[in-house]
C-alpha positions in Angstrom: 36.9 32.5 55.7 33.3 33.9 55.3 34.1 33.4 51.0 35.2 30.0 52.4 31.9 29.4 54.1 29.8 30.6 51.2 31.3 28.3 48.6 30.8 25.7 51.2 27.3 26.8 51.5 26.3 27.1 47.6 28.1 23.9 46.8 26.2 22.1 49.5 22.7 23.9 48.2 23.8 22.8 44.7 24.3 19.1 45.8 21.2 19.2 47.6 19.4 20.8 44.7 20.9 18.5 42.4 20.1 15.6 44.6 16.3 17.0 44.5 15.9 17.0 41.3 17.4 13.7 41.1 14.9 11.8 43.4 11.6 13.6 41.7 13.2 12.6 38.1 13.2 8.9 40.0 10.0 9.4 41.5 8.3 10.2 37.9 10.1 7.8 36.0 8.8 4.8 38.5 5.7 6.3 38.1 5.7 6.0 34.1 7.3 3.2 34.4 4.1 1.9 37.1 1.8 3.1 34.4 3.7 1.8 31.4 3.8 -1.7 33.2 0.1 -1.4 33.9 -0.5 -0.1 30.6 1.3 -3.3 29.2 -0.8 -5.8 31.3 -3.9 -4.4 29.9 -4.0 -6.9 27.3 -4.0 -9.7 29.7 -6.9 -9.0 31.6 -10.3 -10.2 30.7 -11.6 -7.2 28.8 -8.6 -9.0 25.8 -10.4 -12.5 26.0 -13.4 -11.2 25.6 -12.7 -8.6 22.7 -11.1 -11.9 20.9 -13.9 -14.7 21.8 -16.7 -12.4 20.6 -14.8 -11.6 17.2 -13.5 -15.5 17.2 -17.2 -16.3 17.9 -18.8 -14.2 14.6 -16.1 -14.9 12.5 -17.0 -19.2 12.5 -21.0 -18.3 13.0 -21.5 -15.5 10.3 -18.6 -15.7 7.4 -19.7 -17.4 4.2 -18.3 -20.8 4.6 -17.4 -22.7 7.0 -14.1 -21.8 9.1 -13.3 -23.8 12.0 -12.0 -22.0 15.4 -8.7 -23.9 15.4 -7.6 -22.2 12.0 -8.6 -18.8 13.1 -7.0 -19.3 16.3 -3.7 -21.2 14.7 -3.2 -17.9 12.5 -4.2 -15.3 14.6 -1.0 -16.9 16.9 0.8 -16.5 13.8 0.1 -13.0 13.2 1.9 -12.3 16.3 5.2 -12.5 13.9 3.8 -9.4 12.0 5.2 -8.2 15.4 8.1 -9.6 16.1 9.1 -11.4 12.8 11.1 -14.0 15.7 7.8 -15.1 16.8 6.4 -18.4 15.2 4.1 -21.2 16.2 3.7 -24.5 15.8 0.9 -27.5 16.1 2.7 -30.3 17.7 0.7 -33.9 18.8 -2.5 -31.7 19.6 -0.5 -28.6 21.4 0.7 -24.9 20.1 3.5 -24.2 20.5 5.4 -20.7 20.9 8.5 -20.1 19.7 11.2 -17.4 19.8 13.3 -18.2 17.1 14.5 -21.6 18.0 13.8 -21.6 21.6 10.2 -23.0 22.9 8.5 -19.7 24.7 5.3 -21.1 26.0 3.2 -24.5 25.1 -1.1 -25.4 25.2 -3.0 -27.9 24.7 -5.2 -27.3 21.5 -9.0 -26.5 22.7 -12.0 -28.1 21.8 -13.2 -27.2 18.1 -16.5 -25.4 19.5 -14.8 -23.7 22.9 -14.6 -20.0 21.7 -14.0 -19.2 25.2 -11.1 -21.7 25.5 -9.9 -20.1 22.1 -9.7 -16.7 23.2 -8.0 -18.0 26.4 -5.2 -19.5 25.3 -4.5 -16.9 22.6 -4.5 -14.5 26.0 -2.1 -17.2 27.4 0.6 -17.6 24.5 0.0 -13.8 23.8 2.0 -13.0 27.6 4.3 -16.1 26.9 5.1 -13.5 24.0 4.8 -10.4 25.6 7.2 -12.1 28.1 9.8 -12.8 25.9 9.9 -10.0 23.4 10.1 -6.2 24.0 9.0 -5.7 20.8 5.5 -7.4 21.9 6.0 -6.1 25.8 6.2 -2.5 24.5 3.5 -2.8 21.7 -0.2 -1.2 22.7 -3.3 -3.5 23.2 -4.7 -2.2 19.7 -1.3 -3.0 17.6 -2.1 -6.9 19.3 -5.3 -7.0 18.2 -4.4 -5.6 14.4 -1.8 -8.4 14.7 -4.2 -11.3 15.8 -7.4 -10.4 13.5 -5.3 -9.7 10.6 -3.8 -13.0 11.1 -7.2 -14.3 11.6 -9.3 -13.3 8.8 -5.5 -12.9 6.1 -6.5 -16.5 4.9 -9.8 -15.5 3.9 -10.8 -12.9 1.6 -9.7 -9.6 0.8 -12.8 -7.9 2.2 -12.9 -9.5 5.5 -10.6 -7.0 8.4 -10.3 -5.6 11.8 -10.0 -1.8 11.9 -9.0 -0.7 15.5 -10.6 2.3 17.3 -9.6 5.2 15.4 -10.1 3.7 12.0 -13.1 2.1 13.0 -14.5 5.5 14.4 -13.8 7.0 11.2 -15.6 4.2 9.2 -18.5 4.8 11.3 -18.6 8.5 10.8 -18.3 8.0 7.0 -21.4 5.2 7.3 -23.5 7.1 10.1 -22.3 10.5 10.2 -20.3 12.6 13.2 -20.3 15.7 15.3 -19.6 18.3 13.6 -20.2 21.8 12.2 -20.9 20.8 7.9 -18.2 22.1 6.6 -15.1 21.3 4.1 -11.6 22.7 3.7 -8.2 22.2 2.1 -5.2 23.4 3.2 -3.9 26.3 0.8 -0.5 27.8 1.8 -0.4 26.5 4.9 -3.7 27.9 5.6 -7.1 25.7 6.3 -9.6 27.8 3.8 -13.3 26.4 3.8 -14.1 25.5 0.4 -18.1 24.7 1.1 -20.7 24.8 3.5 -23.3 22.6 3.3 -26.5 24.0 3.8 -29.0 23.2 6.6 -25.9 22.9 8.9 -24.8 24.9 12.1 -21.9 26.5 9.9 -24.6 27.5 7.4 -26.7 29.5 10.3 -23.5 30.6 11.7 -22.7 32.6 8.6 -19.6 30.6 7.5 -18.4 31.4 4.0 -16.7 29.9 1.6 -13.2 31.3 1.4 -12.9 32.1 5.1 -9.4 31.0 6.5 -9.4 28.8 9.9 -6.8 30.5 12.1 -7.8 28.5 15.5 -9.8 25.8 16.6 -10.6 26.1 20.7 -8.1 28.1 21.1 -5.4 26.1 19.1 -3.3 27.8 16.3 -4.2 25.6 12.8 -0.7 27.1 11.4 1.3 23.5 10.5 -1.3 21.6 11.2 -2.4 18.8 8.6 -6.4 18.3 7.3 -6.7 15.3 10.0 -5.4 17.3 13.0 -7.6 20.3 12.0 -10.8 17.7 11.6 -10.1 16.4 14.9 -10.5 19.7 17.1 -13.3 20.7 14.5 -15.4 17.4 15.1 -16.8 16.6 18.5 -20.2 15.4 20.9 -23.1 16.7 19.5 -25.2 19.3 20.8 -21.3 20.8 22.3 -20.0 24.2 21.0 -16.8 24.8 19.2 -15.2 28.3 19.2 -13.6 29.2 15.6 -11.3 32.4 15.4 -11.4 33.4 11.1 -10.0 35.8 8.8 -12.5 37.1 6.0 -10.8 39.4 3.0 -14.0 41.6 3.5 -12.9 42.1 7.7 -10.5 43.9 9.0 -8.8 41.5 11.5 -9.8 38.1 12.5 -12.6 37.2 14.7 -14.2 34.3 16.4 -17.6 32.7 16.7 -19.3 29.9 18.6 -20.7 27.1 16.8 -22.8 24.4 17.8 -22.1 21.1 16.6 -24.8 18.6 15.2 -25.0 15.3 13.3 -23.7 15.3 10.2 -24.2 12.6 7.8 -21.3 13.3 4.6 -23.3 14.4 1.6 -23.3 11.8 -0.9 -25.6 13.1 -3.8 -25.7 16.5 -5.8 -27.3 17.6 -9.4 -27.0 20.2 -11.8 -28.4 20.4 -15.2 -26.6 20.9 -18.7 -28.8 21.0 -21.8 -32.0 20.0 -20.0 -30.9 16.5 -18.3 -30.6 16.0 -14.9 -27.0 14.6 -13.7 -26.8 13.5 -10.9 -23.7 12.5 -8.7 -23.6 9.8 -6.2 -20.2 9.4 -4.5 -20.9 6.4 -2.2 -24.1 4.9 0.1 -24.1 5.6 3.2 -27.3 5.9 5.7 -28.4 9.3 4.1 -28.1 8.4 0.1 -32.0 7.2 -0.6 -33.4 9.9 1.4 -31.2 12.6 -0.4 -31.4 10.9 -3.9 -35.4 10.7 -3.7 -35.0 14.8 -2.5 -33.3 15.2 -5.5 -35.8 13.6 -7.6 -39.2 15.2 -5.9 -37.4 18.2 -6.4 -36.8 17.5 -10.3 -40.4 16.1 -11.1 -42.1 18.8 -9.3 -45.3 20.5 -10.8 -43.5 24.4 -11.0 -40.1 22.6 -12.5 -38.0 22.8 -15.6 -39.1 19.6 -17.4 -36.4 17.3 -18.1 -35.6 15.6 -21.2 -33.7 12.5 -19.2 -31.3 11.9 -16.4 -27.9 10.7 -16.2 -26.6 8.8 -13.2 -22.9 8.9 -12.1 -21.7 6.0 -10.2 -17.6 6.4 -11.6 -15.7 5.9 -8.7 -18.4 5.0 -6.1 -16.7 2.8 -4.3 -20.1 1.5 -2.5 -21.3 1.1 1.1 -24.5 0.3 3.0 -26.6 -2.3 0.8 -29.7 -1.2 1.9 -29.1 2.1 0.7 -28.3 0.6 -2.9 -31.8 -1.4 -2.7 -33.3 1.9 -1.5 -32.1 4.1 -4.5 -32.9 1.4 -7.1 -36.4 1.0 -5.7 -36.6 5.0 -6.4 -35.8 4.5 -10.4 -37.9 1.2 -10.4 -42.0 0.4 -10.3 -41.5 -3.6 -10.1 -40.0 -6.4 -10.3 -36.4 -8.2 -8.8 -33.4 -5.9 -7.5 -31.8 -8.2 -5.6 -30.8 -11.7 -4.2 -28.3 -12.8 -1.4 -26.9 -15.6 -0.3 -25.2 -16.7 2.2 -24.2 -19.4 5.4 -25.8 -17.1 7.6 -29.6 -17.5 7.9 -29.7 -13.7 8.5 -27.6 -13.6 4.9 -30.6 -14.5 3.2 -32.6 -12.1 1.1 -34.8 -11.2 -1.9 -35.7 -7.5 -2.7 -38.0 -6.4 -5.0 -38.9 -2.7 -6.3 -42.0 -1.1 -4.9 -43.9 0.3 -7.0 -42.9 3.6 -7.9 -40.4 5.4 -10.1 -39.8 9.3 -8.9 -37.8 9.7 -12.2 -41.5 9.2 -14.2 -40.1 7.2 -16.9 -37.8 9.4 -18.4 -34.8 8.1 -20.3 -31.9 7.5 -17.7 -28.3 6.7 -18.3 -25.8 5.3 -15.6 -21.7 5.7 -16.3 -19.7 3.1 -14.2 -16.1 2.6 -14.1 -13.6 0.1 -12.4 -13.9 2.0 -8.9 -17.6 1.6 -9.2 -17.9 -1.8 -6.5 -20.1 -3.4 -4.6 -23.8 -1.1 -3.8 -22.9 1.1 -6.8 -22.8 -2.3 -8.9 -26.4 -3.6 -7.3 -27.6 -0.1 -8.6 -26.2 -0.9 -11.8 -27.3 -4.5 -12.4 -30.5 -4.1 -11.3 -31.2 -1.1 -13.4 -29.8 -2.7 -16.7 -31.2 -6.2 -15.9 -34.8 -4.4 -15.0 -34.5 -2.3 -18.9 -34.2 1.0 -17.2 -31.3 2.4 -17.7 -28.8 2.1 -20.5 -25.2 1.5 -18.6 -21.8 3.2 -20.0 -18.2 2.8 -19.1 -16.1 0.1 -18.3 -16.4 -3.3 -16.9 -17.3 -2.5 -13.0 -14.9 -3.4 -10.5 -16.5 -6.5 -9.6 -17.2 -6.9 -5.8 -20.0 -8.7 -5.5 -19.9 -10.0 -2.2 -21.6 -8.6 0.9 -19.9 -7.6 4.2 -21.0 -7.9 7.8 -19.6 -5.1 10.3 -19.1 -6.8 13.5 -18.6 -3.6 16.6 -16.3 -5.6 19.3 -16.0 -4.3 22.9 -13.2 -2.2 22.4 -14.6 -0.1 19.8 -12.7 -1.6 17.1 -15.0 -3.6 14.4 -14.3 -6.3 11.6 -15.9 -6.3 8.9 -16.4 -9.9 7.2 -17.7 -11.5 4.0 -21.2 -13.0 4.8 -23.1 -13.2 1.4 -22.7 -13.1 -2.5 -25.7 -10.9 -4.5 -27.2 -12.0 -7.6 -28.4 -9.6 -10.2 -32.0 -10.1 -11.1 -30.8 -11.9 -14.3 -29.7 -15.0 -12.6 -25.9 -13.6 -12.4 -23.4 -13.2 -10.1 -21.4 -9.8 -9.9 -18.9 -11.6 -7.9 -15.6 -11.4 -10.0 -17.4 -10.3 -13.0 -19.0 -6.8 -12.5 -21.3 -5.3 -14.4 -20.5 -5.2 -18.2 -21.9 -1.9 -19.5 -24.1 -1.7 -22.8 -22.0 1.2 -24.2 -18.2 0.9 -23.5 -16.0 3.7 -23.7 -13.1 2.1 -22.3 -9.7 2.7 -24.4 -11.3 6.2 -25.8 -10.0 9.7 -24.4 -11.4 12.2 -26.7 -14.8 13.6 -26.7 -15.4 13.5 -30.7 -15.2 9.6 -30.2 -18.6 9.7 -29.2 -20.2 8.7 -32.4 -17.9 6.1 -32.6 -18.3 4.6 -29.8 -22.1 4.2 -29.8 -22.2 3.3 -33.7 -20.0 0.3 -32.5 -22.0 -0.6 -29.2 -25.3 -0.8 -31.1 -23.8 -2.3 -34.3 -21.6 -5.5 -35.2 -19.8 -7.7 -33.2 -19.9 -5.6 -30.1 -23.8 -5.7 -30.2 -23.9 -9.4 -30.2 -21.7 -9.9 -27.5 -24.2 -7.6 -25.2 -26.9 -9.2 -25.9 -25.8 -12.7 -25.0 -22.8 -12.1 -22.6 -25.8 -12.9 -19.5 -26.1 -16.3 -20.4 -25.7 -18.0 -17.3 -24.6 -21.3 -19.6 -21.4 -19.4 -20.7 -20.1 -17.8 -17.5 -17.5 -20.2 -16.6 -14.0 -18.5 -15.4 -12.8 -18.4 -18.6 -15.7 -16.5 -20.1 -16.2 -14.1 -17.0 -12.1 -13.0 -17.9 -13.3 -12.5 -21.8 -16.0 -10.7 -21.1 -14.0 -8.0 -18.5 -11.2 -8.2 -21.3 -13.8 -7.0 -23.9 -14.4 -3.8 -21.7 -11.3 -3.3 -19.8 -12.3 -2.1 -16.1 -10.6 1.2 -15.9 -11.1 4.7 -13.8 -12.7 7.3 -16.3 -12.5 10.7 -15.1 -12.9 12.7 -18.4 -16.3 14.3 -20.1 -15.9 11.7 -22.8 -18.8 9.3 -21.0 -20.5 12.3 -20.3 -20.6 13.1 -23.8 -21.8 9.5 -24.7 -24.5 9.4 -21.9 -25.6 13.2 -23.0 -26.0 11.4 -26.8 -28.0 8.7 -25.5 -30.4 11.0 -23.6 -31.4 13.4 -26.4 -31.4 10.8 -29.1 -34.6 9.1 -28.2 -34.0 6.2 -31.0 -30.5 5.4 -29.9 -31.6 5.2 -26.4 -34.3 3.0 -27.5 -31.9 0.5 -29.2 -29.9 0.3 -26.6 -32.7 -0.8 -23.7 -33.6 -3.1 -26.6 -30.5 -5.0 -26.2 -31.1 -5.2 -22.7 -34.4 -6.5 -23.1 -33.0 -9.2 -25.5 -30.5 -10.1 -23.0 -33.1 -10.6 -20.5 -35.6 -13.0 -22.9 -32.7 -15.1 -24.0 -31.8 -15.7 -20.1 -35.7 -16.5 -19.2 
């Protein structure tokens, strides 16, 4: 009887258990499924109308021809499909009209042309018609909407023109402007994050950082498995807040851990050293720092108690560009006068005509520049204006071409888009746009460094000669001759010291150089 009882009593407490456990698994999963729901309506709500009529609204005002609101808003709709590939719309006697496969989801009246607010309305509207009849919509986040109604947006226009939500838009921003952060760099070796440099001036520098130290924990949290991103992420933070790093050293006996305070750090675009007396100097891409440290670099090289210099070679191979002002800014440095640059655009604000300032912190001294087909947009003003100004003698290949000038629009939810608002014109008369900048010297095709002789004997020489000195004509650019001229230097990505080589050749060969600004000059008389 009393084992009786006690089965009775620990089924019952099971049940009850059981049954406990039951109603709080209930309880949470209305609660996440409360959340999730109000999660999911998020996009409805004014804060989405507003994010879309304010991106809607720059997009017809600022990109650089005319794009009405009703095709921006017709294929935004459509991007919904990128979705949910059953999701379709269609203009019908002045309505939209939603469509889930064959059945009719949800119809509007098409706005006035002008109403941006009546735009981003009923693109709310048909989006919850949508949501409504999809799970695949219902369940996708407010950013993956917005992806889905920009890219169908701006798809029709250009390749440069995008929306980049929140995280990729933060790390745009921190590439442009800088971040939090300590000023450090590492790789993963063996499934260890090993600092490879730290940059000097920087709270890792006064916190006694080495190179070679291994990251075992960042705030606590083991790095063991984790990739470069995930690492970055507990690394990078507010600035002016500490970070706690835990490190092993080969010179300590067990790991320890420091407190370091993070700063603004702008990514270091430009460094020099010096082989056989000329200055080379690397610049990876402009962003908001790049004229301040290239004219650093350059005080530092011209100053009284310096090694002179017999020249200086610029590398701009694989600078994939950035902030235009930047570009204007380091070719005002190499420059005393005359045009770097001219945009234009729809846009009033698109407008502009830049001109050197006086003074050249290089003093005059023979200067190279090696391009190659990743070589776009600021790192092609540098270029053009340089060669069209008979400064610098360019080498490489035909530059990639991306002569067109982008816009970065920040939206309300932290997301941007970045859209085409202007072409630039080289001080020649010239457009980059499609073209690039065709280099004086070409090395493309060649690998090995004893071509070097070669390759300058047949720029200066010849055919090849001929065709540099008149390929500016503005008379002969039609499509047809802008593809000949890339074709005679094929834009490719150069890596190698082969250029290096060439531009070294150039430098300490004061006639060659010579000849070869010449051709530039020539270029520049037959154009005026």
């Amino acid at each position: 009887m009393v084992l009786n009882i006690q089965m009775f009593w620990e089924n019952t407490h099971l049940r009850l258990t059981l049954s406990g456990a039951l109603m709080l698994l209930l309880s949470a999963c209305a609660q996440f499924k409360a959340h999730e729901d109000q999660a999911q309506t998020n996009f409805a709500e004014p804060a989405a109308a507003e994010v879309i009529a304010i991106g809607f609204d720059n997009i017809a005002d600022k990109y650089i021809e005319s794009v009405s609101l009703r095709r921006i808003g017709v294929e935004g709709l459509r991007g919904l499909g990128a979705i949910d590939e059953g999701i379709s719309l269609s203009e019908e006697v002045g309505e939209m009209v939603l469509y889930k496969f064959d059945d009719e989801i949800g119809r509007l009246r098409i706005p006035p042309e002008n109403d941006v607010r009546a735009w981003s309305a009923a693109i709310v509207a048909l989006t919850e018609k949508a949501r409504a009849s999809s799970s695949i919509v219902r369940s996708a986040s407010s950013e993956k909407i917005y992806e889905a109604i920009f890219d169908g947006a701006l798809s029709d226009l250009d390749i440069f023109s995008r929306y980049a939500g929140t995280d990729e838009a933060n790390r745009n921003r921190a590439r442009r402007d800088g971040f939090g952060g300590i000023g450090i760099r590492f790789r993963i070796e063996a499934g260890v994050a090993v600092v490879t440099r730290v940059l000097e001036a920087t709270p890792a520098f006064e916190s006694g950082l080495r190179a070679g130290d291994g990251i075992i924990q960042v705030e606590g949290h083991k790095t063991d498995g984790l990739n470069s991103a995930a690492i970055t992420r507990l690394i990078r933070g507010p600035v002016h807040t500490q970070v706690s790093l835990t490190l092993s050293r080969t010179d300590a006996l067990q790991p320890f851990t420091i407190s370091v305070a993070r700063a603004h750090i702008v990514p270091e675009t430009v460094t020099v050293h010096i082989e056989d007396g000329i200055a080379i100097i690397k610049i990876s891409s402009f962003n908001q720092e790049t004229g301040n440290s290239l004219e650093r670099v350059l005080m530092n090289l011209t100053a009284p108690d310096a090694t002179p210099l017999v020249g200086l070679i610029v590398d701009l191979r694989g600078n994939p560009g950035g902030l235009l002002r930047q570009s204007i800014q380091v070719a005002d440095l190499l420059l005393t006068q005359g045009d770097i640059l001219r945009t234009s655009g729809r846009h009033p604000d698109s407008l502009h005509h830049y001109k050197a300032g006086g003074r050249d912190l290089a003093a005059g001294k023979p200067l190279v520049l090696m391009v190659d087909g990743k070589s776009a947009s600021a790192a092609e003003i540098v270029a053009a204006a340089l060669q069209d100004r008979d400064r610098a003698v360019i080498i490489g290949t035909a530059s990639y071409g991306k002569g067109s000038v982008q816009t970065v629009i920040r939206l309300p939810n932290d997301g941007e888009i970045t859209l085409t608002w202007s072409k630039f014109v080289a001080p020649s008369g010239y457009y980059i746009h499609g073209l690039g900048v065709i280099p004086t010297v070409c090395t493309s095709g060649y690998k090995d460094t004893g071509a070097a002789a070669e390759i300058i004997e047949s720029a200066l020489e010849g055919k090849r000669a001929s065709e540099t000195v008149l390929w500016r004509r503005r008379a002969m650019l039609s499509n047809d001759d802008r593809q000949a001229l890339r074709d005679g230097c094929p834009s490719q990505a150069r890596k190698g010291p082969l250029d290096l080589e060439v531009a070294k050749r150039l430098i300490l060969n004061d006639q060659i150089h010579a000849r070869a600004l010449r051709m530039t000059t020539a270029t520049a008389q037959a154009i005026n």
